[in-house]
N, C-alpha and C positions, 0 to 999 in steps of 0.2 A: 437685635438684628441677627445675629450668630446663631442664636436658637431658630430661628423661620427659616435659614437655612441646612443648620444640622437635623432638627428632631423629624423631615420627612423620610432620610432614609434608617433609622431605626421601627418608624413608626411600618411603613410598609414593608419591611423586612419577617417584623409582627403578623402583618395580616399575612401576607405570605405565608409562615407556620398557620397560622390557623388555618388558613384554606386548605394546607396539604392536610393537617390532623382532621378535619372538621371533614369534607369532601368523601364523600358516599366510593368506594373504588370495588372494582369486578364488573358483575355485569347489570349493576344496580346504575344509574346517572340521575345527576341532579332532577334533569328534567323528570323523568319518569316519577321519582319521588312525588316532587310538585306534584304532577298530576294528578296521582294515588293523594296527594291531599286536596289537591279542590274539587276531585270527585266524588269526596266522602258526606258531602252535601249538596243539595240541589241548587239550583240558581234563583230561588226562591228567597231560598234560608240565607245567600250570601247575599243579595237586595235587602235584605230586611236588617241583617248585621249590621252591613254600609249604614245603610240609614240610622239606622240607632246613633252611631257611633258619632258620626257626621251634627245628629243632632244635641248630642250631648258634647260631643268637642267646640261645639257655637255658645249652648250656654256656659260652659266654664270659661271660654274665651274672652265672652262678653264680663261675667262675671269679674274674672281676676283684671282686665281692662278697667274694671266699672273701681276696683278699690285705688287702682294708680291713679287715675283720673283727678287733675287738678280741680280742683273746689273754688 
């Protein structure tokens, strides 16, 4: 019980450093980043990705579902 009340604030303290280390500073922002990477393909090639992914995250789903699965 002690630990689900101690381990959030080290744990957020953590991501804290990382977002200050990690986080783009000047005149560079996250957002703009982002952007400069989802423009770097069309909306074609990100439908097509999705989809792929979508459908191979179903069959390993079902898959790794299908070996638990009581007999």
């Amino acid at each position: 019980m002690a630990a689900a009340i101690t381990m959030p604030i080290p744990i957020t303290l953590a991501e804290a450093t990382m977002a200050v280390i990690i986080l783009p500073t000047g005149d560079r922002s996250l957002l703009n980043l982002i952007r400069s990477h989802l423009s770097s393909r069309n909306a074609g090639s990100w439908a097509w990705q999705i989809a792929v992914s979508a459908v191979a995250y179903l069959l390993l789903y079902s898959f790794f579902g299908m070996l638990i699965y009581p007999s």
